[in-house]
C-alpha positions as CSV (number, residue, x, y, z in Angstrom):
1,X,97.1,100.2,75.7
2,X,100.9,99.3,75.9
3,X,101.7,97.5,79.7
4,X,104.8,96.5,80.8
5,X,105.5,93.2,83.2
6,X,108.1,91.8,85.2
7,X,108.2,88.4,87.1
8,X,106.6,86.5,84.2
9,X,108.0,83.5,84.8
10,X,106.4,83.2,88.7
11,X,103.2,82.2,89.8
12,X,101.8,85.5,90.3
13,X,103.5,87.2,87.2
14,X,102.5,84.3,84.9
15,X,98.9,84.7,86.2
16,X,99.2,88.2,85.5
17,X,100.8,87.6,82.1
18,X,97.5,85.0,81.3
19,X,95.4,88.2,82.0
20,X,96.8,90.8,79.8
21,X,96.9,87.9,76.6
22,X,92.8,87.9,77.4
23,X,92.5,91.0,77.3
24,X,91.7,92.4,73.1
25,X,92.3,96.4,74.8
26,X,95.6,95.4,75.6
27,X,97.7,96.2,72.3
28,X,101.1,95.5,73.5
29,X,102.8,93.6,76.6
30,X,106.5,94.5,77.3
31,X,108.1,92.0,79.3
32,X,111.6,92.9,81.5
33,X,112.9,89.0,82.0
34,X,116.3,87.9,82.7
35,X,115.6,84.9,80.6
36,X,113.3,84.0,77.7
37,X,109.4,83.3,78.8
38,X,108.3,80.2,78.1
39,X,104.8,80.8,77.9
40,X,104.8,84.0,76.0
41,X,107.0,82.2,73.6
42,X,104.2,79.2,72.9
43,X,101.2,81.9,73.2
44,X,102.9,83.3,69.8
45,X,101.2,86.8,70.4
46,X,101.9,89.5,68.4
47,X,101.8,92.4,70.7
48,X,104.2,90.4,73.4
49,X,108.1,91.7,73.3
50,X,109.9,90.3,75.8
51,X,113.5,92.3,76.7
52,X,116.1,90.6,78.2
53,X,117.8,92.5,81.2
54,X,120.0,91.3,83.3
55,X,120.7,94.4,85.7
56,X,117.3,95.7,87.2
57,X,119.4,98.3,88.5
58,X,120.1,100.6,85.4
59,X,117.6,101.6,82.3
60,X,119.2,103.1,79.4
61,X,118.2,105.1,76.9
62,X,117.6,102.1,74.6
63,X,115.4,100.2,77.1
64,X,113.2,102.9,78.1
65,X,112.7,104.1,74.5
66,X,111.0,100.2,74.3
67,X,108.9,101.6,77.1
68,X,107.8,104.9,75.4
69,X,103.8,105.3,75.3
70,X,103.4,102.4,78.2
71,X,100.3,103.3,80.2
72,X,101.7,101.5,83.1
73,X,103.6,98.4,84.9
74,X,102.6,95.4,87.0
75,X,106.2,94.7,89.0
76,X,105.3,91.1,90.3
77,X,109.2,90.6,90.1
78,X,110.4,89.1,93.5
79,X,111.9,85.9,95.6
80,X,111.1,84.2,98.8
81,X,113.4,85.3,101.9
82,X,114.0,81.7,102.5
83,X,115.8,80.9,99.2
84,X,118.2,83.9,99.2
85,X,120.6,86.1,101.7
86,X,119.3,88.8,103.8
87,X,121.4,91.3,101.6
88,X,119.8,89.5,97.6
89,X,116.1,89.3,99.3
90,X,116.9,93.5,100.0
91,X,118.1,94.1,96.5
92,X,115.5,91.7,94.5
93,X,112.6,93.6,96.7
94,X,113.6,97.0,97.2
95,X,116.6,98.2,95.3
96,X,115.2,96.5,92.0
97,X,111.8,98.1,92.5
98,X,112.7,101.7,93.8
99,X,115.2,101.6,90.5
100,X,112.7,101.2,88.6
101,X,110.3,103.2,90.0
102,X,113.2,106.1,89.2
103,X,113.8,105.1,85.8
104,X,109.8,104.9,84.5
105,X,109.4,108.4,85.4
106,X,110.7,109.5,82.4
107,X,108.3,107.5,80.6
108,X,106.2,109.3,77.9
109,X,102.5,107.8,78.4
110,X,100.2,108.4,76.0
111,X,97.9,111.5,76.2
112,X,99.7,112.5,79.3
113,X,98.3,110.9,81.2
114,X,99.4,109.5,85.1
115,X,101.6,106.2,84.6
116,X,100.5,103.4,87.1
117,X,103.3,101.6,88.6
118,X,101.4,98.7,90.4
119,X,104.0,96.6,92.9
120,X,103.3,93.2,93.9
121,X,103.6,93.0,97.8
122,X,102.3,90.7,99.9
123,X,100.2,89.6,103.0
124,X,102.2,90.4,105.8
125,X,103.8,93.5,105.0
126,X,104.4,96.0,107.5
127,X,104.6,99.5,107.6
128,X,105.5,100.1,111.8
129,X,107.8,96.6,112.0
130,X,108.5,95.2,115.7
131,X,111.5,93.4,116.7
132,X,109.7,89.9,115.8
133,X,108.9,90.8,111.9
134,X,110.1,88.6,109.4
135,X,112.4,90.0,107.1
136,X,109.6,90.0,104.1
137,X,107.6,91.7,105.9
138,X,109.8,94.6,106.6
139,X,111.4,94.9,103.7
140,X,108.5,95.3,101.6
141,X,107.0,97.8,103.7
142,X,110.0,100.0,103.4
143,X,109.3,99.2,99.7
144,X,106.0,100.4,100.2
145,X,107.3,104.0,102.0
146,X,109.4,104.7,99.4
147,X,107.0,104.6,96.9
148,X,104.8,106.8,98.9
149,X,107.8,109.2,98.9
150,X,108.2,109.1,95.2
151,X,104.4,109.3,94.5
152,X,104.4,112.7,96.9
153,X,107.2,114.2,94.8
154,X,105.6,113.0,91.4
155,X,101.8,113.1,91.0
156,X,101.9,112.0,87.5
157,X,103.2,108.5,88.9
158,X,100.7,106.8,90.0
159,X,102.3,103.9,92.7
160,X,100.1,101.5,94.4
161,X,100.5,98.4,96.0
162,X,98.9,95.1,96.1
163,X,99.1,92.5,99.2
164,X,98.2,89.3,97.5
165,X,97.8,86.2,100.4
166,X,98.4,82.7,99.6
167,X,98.8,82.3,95.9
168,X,97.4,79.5,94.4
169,X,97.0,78.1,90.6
170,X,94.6,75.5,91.7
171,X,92.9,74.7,88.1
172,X,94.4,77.8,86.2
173,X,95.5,75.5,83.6
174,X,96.7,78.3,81.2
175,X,99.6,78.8,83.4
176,X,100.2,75.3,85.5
177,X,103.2,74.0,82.9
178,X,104.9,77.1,83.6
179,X,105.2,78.3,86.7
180,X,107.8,76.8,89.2
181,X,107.3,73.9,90.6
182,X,105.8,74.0,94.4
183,X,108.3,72.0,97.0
184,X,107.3,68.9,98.4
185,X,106.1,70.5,102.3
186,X,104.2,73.3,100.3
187,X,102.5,70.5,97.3
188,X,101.5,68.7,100.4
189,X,100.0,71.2,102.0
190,X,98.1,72.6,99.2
191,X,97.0,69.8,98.6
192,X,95.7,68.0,101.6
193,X,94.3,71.5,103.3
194,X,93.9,73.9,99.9
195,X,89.9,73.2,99.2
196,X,89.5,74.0,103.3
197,X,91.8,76.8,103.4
198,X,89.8,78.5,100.3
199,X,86.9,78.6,102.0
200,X,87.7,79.3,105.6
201,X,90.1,81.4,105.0
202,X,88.8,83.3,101.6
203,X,89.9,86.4,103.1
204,X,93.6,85.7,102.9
205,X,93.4,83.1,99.5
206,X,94.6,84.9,96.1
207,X,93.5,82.7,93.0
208,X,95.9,83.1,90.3
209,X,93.0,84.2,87.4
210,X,91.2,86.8,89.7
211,X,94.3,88.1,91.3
212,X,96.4,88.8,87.6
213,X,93.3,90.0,86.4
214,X,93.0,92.6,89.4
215,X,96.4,93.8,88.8
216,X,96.3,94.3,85.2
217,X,92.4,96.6,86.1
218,X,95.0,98.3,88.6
219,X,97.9,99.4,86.0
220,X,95.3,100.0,83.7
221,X,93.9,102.4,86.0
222,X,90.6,101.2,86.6
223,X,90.9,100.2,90.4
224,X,91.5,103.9,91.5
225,X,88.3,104.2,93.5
226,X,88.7,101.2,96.0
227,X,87.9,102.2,99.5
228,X,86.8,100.9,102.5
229,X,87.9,98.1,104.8
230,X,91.4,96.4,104.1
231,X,92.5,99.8,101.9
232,X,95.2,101.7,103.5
233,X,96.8,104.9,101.9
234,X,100.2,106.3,102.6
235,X,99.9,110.0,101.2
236,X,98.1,108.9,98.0
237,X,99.8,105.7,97.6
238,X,96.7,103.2,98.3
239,X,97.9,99.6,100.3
240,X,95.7,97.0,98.9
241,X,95.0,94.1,101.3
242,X,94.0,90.8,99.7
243,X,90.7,90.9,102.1
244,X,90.0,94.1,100.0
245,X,90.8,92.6,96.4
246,X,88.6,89.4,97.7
247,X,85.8,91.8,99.0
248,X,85.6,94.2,95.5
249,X,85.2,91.1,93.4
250,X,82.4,89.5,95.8
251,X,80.4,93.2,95.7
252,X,81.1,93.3,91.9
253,X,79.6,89.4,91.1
């Protein structure tokens, strides 16, 4: 199975990235990256390509022939609110992901069968914003509606969305020397309250191994059947919370 990957040089993207290299029914990983990915580059595996692109608004020809036979995509690409403009935090969550969105479309899968386009959310995200929601939060619901739009219009692509919670890489030593560095509020924090937090607060706590390996089941299309409590659908497009990813895995151990 051919999957493709962006945001491989974040925390959640490189936890993602870990997953797909452990798994042998993966044959090849295509990965969109504005620069060259450390860890793919030291994992020397064959079936990884990484592409360089630097405009995540336009797909050529070229690009998307790359793509052809790709059974679907984990878009973990993405930035926090507080380290960009109002107007780059719009364009790196929405505009990026709804051009892509577009452009796989015209992807050929494999048997025909329904491309998953999994996108990376996260806790927080809103669908009915009030006047006191962050800009993350909006904005990625938006995301989330248009997607719901394009899924309506297209049945054949499969979007979904994941709402991962706090993201941590707590003992994940596969990916540790690669993903960015924490600052020195959120280090502290981490660790002085992290071993509490994962307990108490299990609900909203998104470990970097069981979280990429969700996502890669999801774009490989074998989270389809999740329902029940944290699972909200827009049309057919299912909103994943984290309490929902955290609950599966419990009721599958």
């Amino acid at each position: 199975m051919h999957l493709i990957l962006t945001g491989a040089t974040g925390l959640c993207g490189s936890g993602v990235l870990d997953a797909m290299l452990r798994r042998t029914d993966i044959s090849r990983i295509t990965i969109l990256s504005r620069r060259p990915v450390a860890m793919a580059t030291d994992r020397k595996d064959p079936r990884v390509n990484v592409v360089l692109h630097s405009n995540f608004e336009e797909y050529d020809k070229e690009l998307l022939q790359q793509l052809k036979g790709a059974a679907g995509c984990v878009w973990a690409l993405g930035i926090s609110q507080t380290q960009v403009s109002k107007e780059d935090y719009v364009k790196i969550t929405k505009t990026f992901t709804m051009a892509a969105a577009e452009a796989f479309q015209a992807i050929e899968t494999e048997n025909g069968k329904p491309f998953n386009f999994v996108y990376v959310s996260g806790l927080g995200a809103t669908l009915t914003p009030g006047r006191f929601t962050p800009i993350f939060g909006r904005v990625k619901g938006e995301t989330e509606l248009a997607l719901a739009e394009l899924r309506k219009k297209n049945p054949s692509f499969h979007a979904m969305s994941m709402r991962p919670g706090g993201i941590d890489s707590t003992g994940h030593d596969a990916i540790n020397p690669y993903v960015p560095k924490l600052r020195l509020f959120e280090g502290t924090v981490i660790t002085l309250l992290g071993p509490a937090l994962r307990v108490a607060l299990k609900s909203s706590w998104s470990p970097t191994p069981l979280l990429g390996q969700f996502l890669v089941q999801m774009a490989m299309g074998e989270r389809d059947d999740i329902k029940g409590a944290g699972v909200e659908k827009v049309g057919e497009l299912p909103i994943i919370e984290n309490s929902a990813f955290r609950r599966v895995l419990d009721e599958s151990q």
